[in-house]
N, C-alpha and C positions, 0 to 999 in steps of 0.2 A: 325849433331845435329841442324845448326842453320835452314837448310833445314824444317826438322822435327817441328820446334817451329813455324817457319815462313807459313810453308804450312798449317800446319795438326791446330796449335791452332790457327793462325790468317788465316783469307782468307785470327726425333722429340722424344723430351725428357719430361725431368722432367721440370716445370718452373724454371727458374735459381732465383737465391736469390732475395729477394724484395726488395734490396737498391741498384740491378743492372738495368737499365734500360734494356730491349734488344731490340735495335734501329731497327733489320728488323722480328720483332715480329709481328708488324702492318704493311699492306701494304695497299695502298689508291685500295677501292674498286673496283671505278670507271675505275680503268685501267686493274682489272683481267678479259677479255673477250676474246673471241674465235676469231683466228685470220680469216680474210677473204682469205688472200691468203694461198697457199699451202705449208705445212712446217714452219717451226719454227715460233711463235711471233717476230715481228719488230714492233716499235716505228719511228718517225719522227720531224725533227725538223726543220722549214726553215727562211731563211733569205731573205737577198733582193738578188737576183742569186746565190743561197747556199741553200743546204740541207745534214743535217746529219741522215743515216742513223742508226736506234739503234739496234744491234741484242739483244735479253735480253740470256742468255745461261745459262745452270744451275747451281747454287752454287757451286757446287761439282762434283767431277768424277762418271759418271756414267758407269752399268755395262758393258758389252762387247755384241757387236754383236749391240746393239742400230742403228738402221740408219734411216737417216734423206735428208730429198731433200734440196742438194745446191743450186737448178735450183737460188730461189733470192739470194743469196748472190751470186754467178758467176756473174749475170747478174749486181750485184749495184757493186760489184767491178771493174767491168770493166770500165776502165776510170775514177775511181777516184782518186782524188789526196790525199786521207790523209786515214790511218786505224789508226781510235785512239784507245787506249789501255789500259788496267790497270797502277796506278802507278806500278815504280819498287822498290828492294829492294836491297841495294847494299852491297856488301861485299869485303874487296880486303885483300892480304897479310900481311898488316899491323895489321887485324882483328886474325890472326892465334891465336897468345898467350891469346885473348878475349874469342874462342870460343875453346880454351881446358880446359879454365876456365870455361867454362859453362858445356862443357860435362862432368869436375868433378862434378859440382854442380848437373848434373841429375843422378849422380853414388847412389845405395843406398850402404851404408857401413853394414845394416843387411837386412836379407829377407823385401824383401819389401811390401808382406802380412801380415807378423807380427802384421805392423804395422796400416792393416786397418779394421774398423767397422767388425764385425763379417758377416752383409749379405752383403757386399758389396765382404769381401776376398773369400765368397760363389758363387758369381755371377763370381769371376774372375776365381776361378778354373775350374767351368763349363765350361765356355766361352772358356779357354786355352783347356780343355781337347776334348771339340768340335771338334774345330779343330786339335785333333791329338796328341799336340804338351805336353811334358812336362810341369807340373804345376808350377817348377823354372822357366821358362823359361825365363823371364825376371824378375827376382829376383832381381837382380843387378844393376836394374834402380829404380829410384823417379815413383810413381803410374804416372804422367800425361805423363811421355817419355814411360812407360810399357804399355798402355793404349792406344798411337799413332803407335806405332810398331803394336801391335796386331792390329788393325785397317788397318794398312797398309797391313798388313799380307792377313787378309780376305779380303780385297779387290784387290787380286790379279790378273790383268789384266782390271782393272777398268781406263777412261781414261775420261780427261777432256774434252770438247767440244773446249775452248778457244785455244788453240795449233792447233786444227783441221781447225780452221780458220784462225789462223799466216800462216799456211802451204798454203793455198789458195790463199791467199793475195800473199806470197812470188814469188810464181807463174806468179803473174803478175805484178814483180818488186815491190811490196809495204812490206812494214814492220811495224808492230805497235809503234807508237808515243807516245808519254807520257812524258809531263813538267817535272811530278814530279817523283823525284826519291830520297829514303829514304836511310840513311844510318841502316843497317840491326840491326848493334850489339848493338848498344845504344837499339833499341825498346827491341830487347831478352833481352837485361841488366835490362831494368826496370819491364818489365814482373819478371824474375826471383826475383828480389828483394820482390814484394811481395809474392811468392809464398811458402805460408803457407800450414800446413800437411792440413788443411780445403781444400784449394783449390787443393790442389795435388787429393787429395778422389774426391772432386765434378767432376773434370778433369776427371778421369778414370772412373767414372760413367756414364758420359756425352759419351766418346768412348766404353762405354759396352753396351749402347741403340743402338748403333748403327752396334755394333756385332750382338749381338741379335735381330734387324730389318730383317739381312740376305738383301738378293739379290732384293726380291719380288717388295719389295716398292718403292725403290729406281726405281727399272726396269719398276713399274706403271708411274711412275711420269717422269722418260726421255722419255717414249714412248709416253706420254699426252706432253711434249714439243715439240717435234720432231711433231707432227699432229695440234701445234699452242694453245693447250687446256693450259692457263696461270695457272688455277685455279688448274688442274690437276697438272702441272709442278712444283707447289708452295709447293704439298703434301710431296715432297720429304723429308725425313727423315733428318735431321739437329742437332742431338746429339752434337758430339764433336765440330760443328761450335761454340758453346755456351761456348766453353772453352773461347773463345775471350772476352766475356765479365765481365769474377772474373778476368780475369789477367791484372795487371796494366798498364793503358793507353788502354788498348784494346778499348773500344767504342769512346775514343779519336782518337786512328788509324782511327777507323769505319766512322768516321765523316769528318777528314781528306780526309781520299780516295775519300770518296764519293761527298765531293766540289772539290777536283782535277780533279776528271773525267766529270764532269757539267762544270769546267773552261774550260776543253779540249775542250769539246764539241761546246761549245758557242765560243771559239776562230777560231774551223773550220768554223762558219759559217760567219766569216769574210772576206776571199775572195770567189771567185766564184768558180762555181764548185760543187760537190759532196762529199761527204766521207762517211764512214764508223766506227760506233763506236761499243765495245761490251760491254756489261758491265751484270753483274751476278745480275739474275730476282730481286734475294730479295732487293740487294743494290739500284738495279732500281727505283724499286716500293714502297718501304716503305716511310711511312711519314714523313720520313725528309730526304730521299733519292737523287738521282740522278735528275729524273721529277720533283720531288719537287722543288731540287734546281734550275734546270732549267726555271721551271716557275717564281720562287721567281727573275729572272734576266729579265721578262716581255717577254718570250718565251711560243710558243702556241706548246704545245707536242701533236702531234697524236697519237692516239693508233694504236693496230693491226687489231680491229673492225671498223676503218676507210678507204673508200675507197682511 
């Protein structure tokens, strides 16, 4: 369950409420362009005998079969000294009793359509019925765990790109790096705390856009990353990504991450050498993003329409 909260509602829809900001809504223009080299968008950052290299990768797991030319990332991995990485999120045995408590809290004690807007428990039984499955089927969960399951469901053999690159790295003795690392069950704690029937409904709405997207889009928009097209890779469908922002501290996470991984970054270019960084387009690029912050530290970011 804490997998579930942590993946599925924290890392296109309805606009989320308007007293929620959503921080990678806007992305700085000037950096969505068509990369010159072959294969995926990269970004650049250099120092005095130091460069970090940025892969941007997509938000989200994309479909199956997607393939993409490693030719530059083989080649910037080679001899680099650092792959830096997402924050982590930590959880250890002492968290067990935290997070059995949490999977009661996502138990529903009655049907859990019962209890939602009439064309929303309409969209859910389609949706279930779609694929196949029983329209209890997850009865017995809170809408926003009923919502991620199903989601997880359809997108069965769906995979992220960021793992795809650990694995490369790994290859050649390197492992991804990362300062920061969170303790897991406090953020699920505070999420859950707010988590009202309002937000439970928005929650499952937000992963039934993204049922209902199907394969197509999703599959347009990693195929437009994978040939360097940003604008393209940006189209990607981002529904349940939006749960992150009604639940509590979420755009505080958002913001967090996103100066963790610009510290990273700016600390590799402190000795010499090379690295490697990966960091997900949207967090990248948006106006108070990644490049953002980076610049905000008097760092000159190149794009991937730069020779």
């Amino acid at each position: 369950m804490v997998a579930v909260a942590l993946s599925l509602a924290w890392p296109a829809a309805p606009a989320p409420p308007s007293s929620v900001a959503d921080p990678e809504g806007t992305v700085v223009s000037e950096l969505v362009v068509q990369a010159r080299e072959p294969g995926p968008p990269w970004w650049r950052v250099e120092g005095k005998g130091s460069v970090v290299y940025i892969l941007g990768v997509p938000d989200g797991a994309v479909p199956p079969k997607v393939g993409w030319d490693r030719t530059v990332l083989e080649r910037r991995l080679t001899g680099a000294k650092a792959v830096v990485g997402s924050p982590s999120f930590q959880a250890g045995l002492r968290d067990i009793p935290a997070a059995l408590r949490l999977r009661a809290q996502l138990k529903s004690k009655t049907p859990m359509e019962a209890g939602l807007p009439p064309a929303l428990a309409g969209r859910w039984a389609a949706d279930v019925a779609r694929g196949g499955k029983a329209a209890d089927r997850y009865s017995h969960w809170q809408p926003m765990a009923a919502g991620a399951f199903l989601l997880r469901e359809s997108r069965d053999g769906w995979r992220s790109v960021e793992p795809q690159v650990w694995g490369l790295a790994r290859r050649q003795g390197l492992k991804p790096q990362s300062s920061a690392r969170y303790p897991a069950m406090p953020l699920v704690q505070k999420a859950m705390a707010g988590m009202t029937p309002a937000v439970q409904a928005e929650c499952l709405g937000y992963a039934l856009d993204d049922v209902e997207a199907g394969e197509a889009p999703a599959r347009r928009a990693a195929e437009a990353w994978a040939r360097g097209d940003v604008a393209g890779a940006l189209a990607a469908p981002r529904g349940f990504d939006r749960c992150l922002l009604i639940l509590a501290g979420g755009a505080e996470l958002w913001a967090r991450e996103a100066e963790d991984q610009a510290a990273d970054i700016a600390a590799a270019l402190q000795t010499p050498g090379k690295a490697v960084a990966v960091v997900g387009l949207r967090r990248l690029l948006a106006e108070n993003g990644v490049v953002a912050r980076l610049e905000a530290r008097g760092l000159k970011v190149a794009g991937p329409g730069e020779p």
